[in-house]
N, C-alpha and C positions, 0 to 999 in steps of 0.2 A: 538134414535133421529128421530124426526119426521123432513120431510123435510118441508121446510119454503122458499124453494128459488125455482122460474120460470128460464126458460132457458134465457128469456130476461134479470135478474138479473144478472144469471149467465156468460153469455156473456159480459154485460157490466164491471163485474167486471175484467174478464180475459184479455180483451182489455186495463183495465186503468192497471192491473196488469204487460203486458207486456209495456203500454208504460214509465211506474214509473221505469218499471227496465234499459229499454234502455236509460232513462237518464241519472241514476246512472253509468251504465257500460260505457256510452260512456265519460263519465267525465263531461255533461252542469250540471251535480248539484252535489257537492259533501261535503264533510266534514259529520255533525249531521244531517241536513237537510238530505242528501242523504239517510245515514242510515236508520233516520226513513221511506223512501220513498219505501226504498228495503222491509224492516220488514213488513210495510203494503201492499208490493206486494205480499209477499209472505202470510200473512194474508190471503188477497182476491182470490190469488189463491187456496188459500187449502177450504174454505169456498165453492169453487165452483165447489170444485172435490169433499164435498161429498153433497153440498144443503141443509146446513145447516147453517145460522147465530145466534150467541147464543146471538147477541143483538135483535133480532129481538121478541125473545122466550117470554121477559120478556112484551114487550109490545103486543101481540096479531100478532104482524105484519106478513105474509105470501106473496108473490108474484107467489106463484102456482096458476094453475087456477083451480076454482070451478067444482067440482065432480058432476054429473047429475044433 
């Protein structure tokens, strides 16, 4: 896998990652709603530990920055 993610992606997603979970854990959002909120926390978390989005693959999309 080629990487497709900038640290600024990947930052942004670990920030929406931890605040999706602390809403879930603390109980302001819960039932199905919740669930899918944690699922896609944890989504955006794993995407950003390794810099890779496999949506991103099909359309050309990259947010690394450009090599010399």
């Amino acid at each position: 896998m080629k990487k497709n993610m900038g640290s600024a992606d990947r930052i942004i997603r670990v920030i929406l990652a931890a605040v999706m979970a602390t809403l879930y854990f603390t109980g302001i959002i819960t039932g199905t709603i919740g669930l899918v909120l944690v699922i896609l926390a944890a989504v955006f978390l794993l995407t950003s530990l390794i810099s890779f989005c496999p949506l991103y693959a099909p359309f050309g999309i990259s947010t690394c920055p450009k090599k010399g």
